[in-house]
BALO-288290 format. One record per atom (N, C-alpha, C): residue number from 1; residue in three letters; chain; x, y, z. Coordinates in nm, 3 decimals, padded with zeros to 5 digits, always signed. Layout:
// BALO-288290
    n  res  chain        x        y        z
  NUM  ala      A        X        Y        Z
...
END
This chain:
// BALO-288290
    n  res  chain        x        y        z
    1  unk      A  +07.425  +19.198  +10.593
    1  unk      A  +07.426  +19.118  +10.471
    1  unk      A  +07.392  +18.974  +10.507
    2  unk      A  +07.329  +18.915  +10.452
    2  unk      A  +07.254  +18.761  +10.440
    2  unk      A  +07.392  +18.659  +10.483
    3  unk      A  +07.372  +18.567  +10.543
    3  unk      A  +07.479  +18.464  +10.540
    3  unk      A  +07.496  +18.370  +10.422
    4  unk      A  +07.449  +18.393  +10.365
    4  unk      A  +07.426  +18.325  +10.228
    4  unk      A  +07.316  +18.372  +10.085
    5  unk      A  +07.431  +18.342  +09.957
    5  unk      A  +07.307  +18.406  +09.808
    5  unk      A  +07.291  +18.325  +09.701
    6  unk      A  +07.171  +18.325  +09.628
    6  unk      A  +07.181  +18.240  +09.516
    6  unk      A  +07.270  +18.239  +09.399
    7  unk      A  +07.352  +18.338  +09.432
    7  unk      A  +07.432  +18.343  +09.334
    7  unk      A  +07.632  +18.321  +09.393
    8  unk      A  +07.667  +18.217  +09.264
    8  unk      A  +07.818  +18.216  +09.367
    8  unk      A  +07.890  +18.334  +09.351
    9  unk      A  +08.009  +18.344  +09.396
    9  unk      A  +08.110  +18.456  +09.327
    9  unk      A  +08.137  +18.473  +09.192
   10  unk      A  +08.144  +18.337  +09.109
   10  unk      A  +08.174  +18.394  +08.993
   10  unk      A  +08.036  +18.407  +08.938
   11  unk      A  +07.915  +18.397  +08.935
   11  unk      A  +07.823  +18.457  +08.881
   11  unk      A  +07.805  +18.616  +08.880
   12  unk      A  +07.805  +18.646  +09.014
   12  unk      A  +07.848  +18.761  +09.070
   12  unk      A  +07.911  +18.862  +08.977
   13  unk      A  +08.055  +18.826  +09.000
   13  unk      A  +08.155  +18.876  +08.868
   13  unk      A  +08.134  +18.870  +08.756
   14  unk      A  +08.057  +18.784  +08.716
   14  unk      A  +08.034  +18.741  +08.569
   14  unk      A  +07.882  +18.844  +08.550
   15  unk      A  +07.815  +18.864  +08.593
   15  unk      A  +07.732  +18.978  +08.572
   15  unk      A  +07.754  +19.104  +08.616
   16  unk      A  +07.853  +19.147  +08.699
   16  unk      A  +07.885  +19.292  +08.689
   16  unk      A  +08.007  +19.307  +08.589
   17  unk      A  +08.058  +19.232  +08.512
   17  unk      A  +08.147  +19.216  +08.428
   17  unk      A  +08.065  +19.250  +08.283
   18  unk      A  +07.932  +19.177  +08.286
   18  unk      A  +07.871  +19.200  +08.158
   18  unk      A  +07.773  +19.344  +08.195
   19  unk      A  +07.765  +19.404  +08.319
   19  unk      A  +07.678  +19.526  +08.329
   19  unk      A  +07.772  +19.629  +08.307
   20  unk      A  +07.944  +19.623  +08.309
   20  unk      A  +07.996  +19.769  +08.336
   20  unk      A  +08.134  +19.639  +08.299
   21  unk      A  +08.151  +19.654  +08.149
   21  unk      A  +08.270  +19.562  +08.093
   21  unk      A  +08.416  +19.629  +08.117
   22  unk      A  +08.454  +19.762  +08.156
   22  unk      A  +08.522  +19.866  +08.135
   22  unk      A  +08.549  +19.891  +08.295
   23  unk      A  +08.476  +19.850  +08.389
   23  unk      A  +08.542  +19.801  +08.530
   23  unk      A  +08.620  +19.756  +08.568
   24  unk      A  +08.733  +19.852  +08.656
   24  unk      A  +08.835  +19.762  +08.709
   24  unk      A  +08.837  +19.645  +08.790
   25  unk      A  +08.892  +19.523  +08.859
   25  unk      A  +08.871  +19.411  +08.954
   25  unk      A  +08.847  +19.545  +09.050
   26  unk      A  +08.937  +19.596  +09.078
   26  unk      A  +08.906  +19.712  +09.246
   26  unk      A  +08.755  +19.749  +09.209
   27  unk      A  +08.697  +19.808  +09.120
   27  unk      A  +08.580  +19.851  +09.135
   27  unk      A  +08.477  +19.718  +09.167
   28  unk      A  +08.478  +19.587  +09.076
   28  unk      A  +08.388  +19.492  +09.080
   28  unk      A  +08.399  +19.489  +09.247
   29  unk      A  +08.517  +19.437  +09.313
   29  unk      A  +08.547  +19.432  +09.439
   29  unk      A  +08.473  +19.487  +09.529
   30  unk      A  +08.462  +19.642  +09.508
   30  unk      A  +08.410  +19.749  +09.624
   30  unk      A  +08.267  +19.724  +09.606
   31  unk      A  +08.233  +19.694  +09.468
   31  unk      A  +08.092  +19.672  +09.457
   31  unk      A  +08.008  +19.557  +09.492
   32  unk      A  +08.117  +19.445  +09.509
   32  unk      A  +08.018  +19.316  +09.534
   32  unk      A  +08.062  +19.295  +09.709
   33  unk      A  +08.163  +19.387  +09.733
   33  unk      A  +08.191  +19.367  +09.915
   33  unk      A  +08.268  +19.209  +09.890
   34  unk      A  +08.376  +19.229  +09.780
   34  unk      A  +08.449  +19.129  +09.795
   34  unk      A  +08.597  +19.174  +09.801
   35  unk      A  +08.711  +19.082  +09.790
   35  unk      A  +08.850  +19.107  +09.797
   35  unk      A  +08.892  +19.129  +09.641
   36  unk      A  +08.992  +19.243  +09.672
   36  unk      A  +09.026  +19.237  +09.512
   36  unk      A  +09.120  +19.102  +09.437
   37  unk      A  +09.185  +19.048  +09.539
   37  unk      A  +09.213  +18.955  +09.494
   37  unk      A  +09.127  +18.791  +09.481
   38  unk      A  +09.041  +18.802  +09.516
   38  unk      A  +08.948  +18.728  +09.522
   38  unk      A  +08.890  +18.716  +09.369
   39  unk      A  +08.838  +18.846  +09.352
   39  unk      A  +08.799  +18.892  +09.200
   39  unk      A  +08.898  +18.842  +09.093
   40  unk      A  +09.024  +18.912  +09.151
   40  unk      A  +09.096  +18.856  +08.995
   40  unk      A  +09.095  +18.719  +08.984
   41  unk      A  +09.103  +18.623  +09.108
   41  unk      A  +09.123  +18.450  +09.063
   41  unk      A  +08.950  +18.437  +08.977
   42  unk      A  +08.857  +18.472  +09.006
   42  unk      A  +08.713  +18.463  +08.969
   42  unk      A  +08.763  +18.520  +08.791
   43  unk      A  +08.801  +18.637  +08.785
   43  unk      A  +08.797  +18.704  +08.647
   43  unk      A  +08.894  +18.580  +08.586
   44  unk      A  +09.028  +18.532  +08.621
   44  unk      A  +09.125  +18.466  +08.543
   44  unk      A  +09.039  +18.301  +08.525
   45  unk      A  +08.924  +18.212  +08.613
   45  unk      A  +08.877  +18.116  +08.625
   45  unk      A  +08.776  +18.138  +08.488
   46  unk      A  +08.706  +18.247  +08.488
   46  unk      A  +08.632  +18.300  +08.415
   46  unk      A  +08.676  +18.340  +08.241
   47  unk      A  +08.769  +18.373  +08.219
   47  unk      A  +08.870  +18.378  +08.119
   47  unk      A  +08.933  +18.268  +08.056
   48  unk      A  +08.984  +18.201  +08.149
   48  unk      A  +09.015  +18.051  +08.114
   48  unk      A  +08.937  +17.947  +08.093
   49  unk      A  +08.823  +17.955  +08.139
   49  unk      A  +08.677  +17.910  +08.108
   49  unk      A  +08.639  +17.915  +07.963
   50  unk      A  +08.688  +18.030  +07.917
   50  unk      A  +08.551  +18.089  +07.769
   50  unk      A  +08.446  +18.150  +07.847
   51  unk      A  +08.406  +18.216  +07.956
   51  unk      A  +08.319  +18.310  +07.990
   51  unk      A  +08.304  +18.461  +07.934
   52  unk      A  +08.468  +18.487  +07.988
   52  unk      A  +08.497  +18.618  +07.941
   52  unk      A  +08.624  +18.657  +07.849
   53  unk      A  +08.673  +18.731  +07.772
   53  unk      A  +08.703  +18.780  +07.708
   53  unk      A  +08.792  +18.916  +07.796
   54  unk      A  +08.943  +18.883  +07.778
   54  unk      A  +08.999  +19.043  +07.866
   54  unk      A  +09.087  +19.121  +07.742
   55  unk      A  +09.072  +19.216  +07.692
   55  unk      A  +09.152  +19.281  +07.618
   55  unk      A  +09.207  +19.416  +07.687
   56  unk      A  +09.330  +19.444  +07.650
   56  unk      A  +09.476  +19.588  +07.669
   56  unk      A  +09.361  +19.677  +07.622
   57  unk      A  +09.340  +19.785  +07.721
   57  unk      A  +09.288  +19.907  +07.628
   57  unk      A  +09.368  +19.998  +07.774
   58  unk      A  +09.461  +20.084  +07.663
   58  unk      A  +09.593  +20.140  +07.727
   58  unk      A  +09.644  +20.082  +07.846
   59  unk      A  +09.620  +20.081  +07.926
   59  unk      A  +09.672  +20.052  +08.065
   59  unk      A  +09.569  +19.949  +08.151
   60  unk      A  +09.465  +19.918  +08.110
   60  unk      A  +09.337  +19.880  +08.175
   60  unk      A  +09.268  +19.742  +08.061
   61  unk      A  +09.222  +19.649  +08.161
   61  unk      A  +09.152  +19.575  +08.127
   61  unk      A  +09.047  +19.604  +08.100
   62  unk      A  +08.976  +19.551  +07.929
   62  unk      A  +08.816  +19.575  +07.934
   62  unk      A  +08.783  +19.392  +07.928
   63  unk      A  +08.665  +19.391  +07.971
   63  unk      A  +08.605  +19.274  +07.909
   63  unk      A  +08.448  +19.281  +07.832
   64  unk      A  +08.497  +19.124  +07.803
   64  unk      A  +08.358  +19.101  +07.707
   64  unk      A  +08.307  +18.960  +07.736
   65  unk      A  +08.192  +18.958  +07.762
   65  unk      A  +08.123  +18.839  +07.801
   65  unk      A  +08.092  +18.739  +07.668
   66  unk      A  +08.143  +18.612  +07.700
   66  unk      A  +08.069  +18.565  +07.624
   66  unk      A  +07.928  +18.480  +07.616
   67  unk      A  +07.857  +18.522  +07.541
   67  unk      A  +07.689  +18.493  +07.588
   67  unk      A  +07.675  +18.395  +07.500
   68  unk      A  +07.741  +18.296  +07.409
   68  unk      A  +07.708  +18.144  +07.366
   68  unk      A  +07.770  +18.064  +07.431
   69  unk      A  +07.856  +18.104  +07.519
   69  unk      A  +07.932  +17.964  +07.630
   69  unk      A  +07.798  +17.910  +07.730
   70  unk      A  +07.831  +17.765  +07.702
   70  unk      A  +07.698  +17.694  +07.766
   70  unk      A  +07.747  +17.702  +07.936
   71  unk      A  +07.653  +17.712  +07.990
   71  unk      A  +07.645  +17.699  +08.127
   71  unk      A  +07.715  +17.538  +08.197
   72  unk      A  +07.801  +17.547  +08.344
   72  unk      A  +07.895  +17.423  +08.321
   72  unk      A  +07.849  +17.314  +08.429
   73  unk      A  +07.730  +17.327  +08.491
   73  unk      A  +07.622  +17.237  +08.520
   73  unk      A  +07.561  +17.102  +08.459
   74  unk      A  +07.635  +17.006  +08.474
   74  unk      A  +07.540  +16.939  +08.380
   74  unk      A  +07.411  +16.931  +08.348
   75  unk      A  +07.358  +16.921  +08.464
   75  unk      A  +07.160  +16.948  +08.398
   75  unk      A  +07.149  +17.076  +08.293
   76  unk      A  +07.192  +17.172  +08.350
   76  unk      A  +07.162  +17.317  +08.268
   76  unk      A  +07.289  +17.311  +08.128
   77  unk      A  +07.348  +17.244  +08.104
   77  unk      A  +07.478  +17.255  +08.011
   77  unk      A  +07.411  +17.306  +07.852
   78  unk      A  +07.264  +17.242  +07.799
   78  unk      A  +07.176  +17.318  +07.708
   78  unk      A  +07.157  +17.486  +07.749
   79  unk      A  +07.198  +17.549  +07.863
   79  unk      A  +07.167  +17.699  +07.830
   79  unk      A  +07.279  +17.767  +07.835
   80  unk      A  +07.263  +17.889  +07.810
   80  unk      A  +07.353  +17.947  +07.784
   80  unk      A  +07.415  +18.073  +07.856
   81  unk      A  +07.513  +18.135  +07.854
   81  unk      A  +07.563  +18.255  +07.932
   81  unk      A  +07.425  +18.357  +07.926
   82  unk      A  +07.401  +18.374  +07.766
   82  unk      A  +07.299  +18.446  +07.722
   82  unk      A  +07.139  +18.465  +07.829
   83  unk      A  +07.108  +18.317  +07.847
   83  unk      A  +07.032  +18.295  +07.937
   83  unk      A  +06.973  +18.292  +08.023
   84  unk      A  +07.109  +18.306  +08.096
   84  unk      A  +07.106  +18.376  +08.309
   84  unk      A  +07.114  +18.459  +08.289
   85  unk      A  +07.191  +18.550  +08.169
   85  unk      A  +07.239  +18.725  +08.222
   85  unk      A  +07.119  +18.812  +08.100
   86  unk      A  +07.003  +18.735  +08.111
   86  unk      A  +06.866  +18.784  +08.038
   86  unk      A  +06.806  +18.845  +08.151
   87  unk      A  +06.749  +18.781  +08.198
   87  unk      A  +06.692  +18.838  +08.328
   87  unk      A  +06.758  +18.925  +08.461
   88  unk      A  +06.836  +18.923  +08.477
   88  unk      A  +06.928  +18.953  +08.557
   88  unk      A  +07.002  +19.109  +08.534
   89  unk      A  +07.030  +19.114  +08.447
   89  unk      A  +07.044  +19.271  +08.372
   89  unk      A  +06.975  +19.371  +08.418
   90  unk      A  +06.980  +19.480  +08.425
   90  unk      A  +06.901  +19.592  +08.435
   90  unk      A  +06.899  +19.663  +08.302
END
């Protein structure tokens, strides 16, 4: 694996969050070759942000992205969640 990516951790999270909303942190985890606790501070930064959205569905967290929260860059602060996770999607 690369010593370095263009993307940080919470981007990371924040697009396998909007590809598979119904993912546990353990799964995002195994999938990005990160710590599960790592993930949850990223998911709770992300939440507390206005990124994401976590709702109770029985026992399990789902989320929901939000795609009008502006990006927190100042140069880029005109675009939007919508924006990066356009291209990036499969």
């Amino acid at each position: 694996m690369p010593d370095w990516s263009l993307l940080s951790t919470h981007g990371l999270v924040l697009l396998s969050v909007a590809e598979k909303p119904e993912a546990t942190t353990r799964e995002i985890a195994n999938n990005l070759g990160m710590a599960e606790r790592s993930v949850q501070r990223v998911v709770t930064d992300l939440d507390s942000g206005g990124y994401i959205d976590r709702k109770k569905v029985g026992r399990r967290n789902q989320y929901e992205v939000n795609h009008a929260q502006s990006l927190r860059h100042p140069i880029k602060q005109h675009k939007r969640v919508a924006d990066l996770l356009t291209g990036l999607i499969e």
